[in-house]
C-alpha positions in Angstrom: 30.2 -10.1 -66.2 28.8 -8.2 -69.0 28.8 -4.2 -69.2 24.9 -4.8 -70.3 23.9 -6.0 -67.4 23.6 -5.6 -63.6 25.5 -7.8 -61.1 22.7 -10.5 -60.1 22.4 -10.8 -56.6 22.8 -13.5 -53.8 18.8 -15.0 -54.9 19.6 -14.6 -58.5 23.0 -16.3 -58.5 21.6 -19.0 -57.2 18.8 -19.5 -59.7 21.8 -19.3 -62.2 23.5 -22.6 -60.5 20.5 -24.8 -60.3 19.8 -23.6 -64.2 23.6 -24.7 -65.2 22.9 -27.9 -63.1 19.4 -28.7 -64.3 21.1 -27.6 -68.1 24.1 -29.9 -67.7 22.2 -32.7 -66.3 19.7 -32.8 -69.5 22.4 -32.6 -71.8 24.6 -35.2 -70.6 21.2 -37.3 -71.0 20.7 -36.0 -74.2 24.2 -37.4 -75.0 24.2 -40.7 -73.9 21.0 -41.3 -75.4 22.7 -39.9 -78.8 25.6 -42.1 -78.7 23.8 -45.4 -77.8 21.5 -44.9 -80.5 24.1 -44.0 -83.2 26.0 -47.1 -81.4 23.1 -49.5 -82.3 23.0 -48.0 -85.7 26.6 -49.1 -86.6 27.3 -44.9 -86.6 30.2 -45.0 -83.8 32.6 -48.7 -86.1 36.1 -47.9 -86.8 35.8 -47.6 -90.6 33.6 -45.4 -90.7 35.9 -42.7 -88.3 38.6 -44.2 -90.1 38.9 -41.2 -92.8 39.4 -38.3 -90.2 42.4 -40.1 -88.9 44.5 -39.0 -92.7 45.4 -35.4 -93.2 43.4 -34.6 -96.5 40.4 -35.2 -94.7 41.8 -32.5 -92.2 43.6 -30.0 -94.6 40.0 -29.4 -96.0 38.3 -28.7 -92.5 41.0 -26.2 -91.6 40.8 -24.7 -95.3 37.1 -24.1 -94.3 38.1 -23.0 -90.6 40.8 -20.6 -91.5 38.1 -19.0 -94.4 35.7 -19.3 -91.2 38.3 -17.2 -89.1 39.0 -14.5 -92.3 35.8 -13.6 -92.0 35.0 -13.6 -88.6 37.9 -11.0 -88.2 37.2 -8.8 -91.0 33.7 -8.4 -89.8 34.5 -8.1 -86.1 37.2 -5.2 -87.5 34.8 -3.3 -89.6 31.9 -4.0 -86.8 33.7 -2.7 -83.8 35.0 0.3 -85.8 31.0 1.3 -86.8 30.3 0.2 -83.5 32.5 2.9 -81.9 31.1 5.5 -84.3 27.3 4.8 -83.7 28.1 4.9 -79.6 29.6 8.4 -80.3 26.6 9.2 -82.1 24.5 8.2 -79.4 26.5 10.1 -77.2 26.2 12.6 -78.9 24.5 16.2 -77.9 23.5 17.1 -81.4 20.0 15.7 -82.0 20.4 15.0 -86.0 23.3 12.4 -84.9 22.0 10.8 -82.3 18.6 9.7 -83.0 19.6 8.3 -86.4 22.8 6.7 -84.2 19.8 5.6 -82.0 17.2 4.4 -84.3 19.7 2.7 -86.3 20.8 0.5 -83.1 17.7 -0.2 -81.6 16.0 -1.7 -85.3 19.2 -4.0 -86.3 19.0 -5.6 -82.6 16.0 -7.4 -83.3 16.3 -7.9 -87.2 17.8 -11.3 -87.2 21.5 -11.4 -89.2 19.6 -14.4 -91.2 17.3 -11.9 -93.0 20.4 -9.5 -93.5 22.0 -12.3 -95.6 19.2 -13.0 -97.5 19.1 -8.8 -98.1 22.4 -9.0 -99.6 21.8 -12.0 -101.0 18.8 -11.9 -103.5 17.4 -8.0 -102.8 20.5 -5.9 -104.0 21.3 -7.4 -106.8 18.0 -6.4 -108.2 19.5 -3.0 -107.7 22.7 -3.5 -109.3 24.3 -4.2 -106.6 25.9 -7.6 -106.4 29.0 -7.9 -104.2 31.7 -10.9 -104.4 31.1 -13.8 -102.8 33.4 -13.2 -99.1 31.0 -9.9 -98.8 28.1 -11.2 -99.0 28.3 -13.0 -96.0 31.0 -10.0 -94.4 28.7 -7.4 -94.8 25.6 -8.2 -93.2 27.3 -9.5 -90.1 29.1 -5.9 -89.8 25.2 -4.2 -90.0 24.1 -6.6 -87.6 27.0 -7.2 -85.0 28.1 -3.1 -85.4 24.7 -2.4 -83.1 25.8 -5.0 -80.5 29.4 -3.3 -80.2 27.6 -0.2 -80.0 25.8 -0.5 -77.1 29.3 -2.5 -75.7 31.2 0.9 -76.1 28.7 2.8 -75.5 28.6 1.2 -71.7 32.4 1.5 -71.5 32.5 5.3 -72.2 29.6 5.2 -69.8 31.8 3.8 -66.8 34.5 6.3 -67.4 34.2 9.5 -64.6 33.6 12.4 -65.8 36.1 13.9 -64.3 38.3 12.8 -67.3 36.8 14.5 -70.1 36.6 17.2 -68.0 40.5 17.4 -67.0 40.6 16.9 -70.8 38.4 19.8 -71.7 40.6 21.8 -68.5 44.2 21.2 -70.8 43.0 22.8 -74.0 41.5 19.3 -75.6 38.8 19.7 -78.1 35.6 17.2 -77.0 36.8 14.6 -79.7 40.5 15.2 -79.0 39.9 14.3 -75.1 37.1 11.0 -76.1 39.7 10.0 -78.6 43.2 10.5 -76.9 41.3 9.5 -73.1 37.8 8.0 -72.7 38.1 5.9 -75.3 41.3 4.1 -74.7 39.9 3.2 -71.1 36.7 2.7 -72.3 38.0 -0.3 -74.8 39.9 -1.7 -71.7 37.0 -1.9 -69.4 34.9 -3.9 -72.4 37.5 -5.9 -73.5 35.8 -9.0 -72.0 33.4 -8.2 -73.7 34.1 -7.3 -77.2 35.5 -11.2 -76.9 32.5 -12.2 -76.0 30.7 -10.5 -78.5 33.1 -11.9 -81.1 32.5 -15.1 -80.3 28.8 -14.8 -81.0 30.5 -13.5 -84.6 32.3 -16.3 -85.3 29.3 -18.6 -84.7 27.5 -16.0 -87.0 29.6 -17.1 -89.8 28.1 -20.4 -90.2 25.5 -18.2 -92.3 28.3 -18.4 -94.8 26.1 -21.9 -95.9 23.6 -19.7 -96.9 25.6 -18.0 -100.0 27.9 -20.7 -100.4 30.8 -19.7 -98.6 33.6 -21.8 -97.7 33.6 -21.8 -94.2 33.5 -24.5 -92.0 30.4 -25.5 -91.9 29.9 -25.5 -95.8 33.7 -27.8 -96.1 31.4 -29.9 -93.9 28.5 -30.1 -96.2 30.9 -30.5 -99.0 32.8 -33.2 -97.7 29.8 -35.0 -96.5 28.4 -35.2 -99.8 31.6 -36.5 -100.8 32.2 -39.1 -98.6 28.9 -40.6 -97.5 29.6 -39.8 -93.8 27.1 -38.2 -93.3 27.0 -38.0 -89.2 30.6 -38.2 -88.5 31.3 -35.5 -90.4 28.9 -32.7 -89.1 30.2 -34.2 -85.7 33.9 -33.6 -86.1 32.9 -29.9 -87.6 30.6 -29.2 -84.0 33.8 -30.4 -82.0 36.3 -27.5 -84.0 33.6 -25.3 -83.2 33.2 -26.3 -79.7 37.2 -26.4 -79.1 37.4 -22.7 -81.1 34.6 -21.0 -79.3 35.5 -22.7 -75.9 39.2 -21.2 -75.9 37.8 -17.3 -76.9 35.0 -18.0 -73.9 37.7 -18.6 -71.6 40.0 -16.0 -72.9 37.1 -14.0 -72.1 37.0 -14.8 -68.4 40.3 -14.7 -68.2 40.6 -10.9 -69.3 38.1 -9.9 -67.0 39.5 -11.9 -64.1 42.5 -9.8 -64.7 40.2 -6.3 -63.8 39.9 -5.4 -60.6 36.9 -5.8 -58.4 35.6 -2.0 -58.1 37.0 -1.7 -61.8 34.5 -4.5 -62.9 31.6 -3.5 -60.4 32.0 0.6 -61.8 31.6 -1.3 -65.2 29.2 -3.6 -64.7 26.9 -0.5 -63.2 27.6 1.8 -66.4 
């Protein structure tokens, strides 16, 4: 479960199940109907699935996917380590860091990562500013996904009893040398799920990477449909890597919070 939210309940649970039901039912619909049609329309022959059976075809896709995954971790890196920062700030008792820690947080949240691109993109190079081509898709997804991992870590320190900054504070520890040296590192256990999680909505993020012509995944697949005329079986095979990529870190996920123990996850959880 995520440290955002509560626990649902017995009633809610049980709306979730007949959602996932209701869900999975209308998209298995919304797939057959998808495949007959593109079977009447001569999408699904042989030849034209033929080309993704040869390894140039798939040398180029995992080009775009490992430039999809550079990305991705550079911005998760640079994210998480401004996300820690703006929790602290928030955390903080001095007024002059938290509310700007604050205010920055709560105005990226609902400012879409789309319009951040287009910010980098065509408004500061009117200023001068005009950054290579990998950080203009790196560095709006750091300004937008830093507030999520924020308010992750800021949850995680949350959970943490206060009895261990205080035994901190008891042994000599400066505030920062006992949130750095003990809250923290337990903190970033608790969240870990999480901060997978969270990443994952990142990667997905990095399909934006179309927008300034960044070769990620998604743009190899625009490329290379243009290229070879297939048109549908291309943009397919690139929404199966992303399905197989983002599947494995969703279970990854589960798994590391599997691993936590109950009160551990229900202490978090309430945070």
């Amino acid at each position: 479960m995520s440290v955002l939210f509560d626990e649902p309940g017995p009633k809610a649970r049980g709306r979730i199940r007949m959602a996932t039901v209701l869900g999975t039912l209308a998209a298995v619909v919304l797939v057959v109907l998808a495949v007959r049609q593109f079977a009447a329309n001569g999408q699904l022959d042989a030849a034209r699935w033929q080309p993704y059976g040869t390894w140039p075809m798939w040398r180029y896709l995992l080009d775009g996917l490992w430039s999809t995954f550079l990305a991705a971790v550079v911005s998760a890196a640079l994210s998480m380590a401004l996300g820690v920062a703006l929790a602290l700030g928030r955390l903080s008792p001095r007024a002059w860091v938290r509310l700007p820690s604050a205010a920055y947080v709560e105005v990226v949240r609902v400012v879409p990562a789309l319009l951040l691109v287009y910010v980098v993109l065509f408004a500061l190079p009117r200023y001068g500013l005009d950054l290579p081509l990998f950080w203009k898709l790196v560095v709006p997804l750091t300004v937008s996904n830093a507030a999520a991992y924020a308010e992750i870590f800021r949850a995680g320190i949350g959970s943490i009893e206060r009895g261990q900054m205080e035994a901190g504070l008891a042994v000599g520890l400066t505030r920062f040398q006992a949130m750095r040296l003990i809250v923290l590192p337990q903190a970033a256990r608790r969240v870990l799920p999480s901060i997978v999680s969270q990443s994952v909505g990142l990667l997905k993020d990095t399909s934006l990477g179309f927008v300034v012509s960044y070769g990620e995944l998604l743009y190899s697949g625009k490329v290379l449909a243009a290229y070879n005329g297939l048109l549908i079986q291309t943009y397919l095979v690139v929404a199966l890597i992303y399905l197989v990529v983002n599947a494995s870190l969703s279970k990854l996920a589960r798994t590391l919070e599997a691993r936590q123990p109950v009160t551990l996850r229900r202490r978090t959880a309430g945070a």
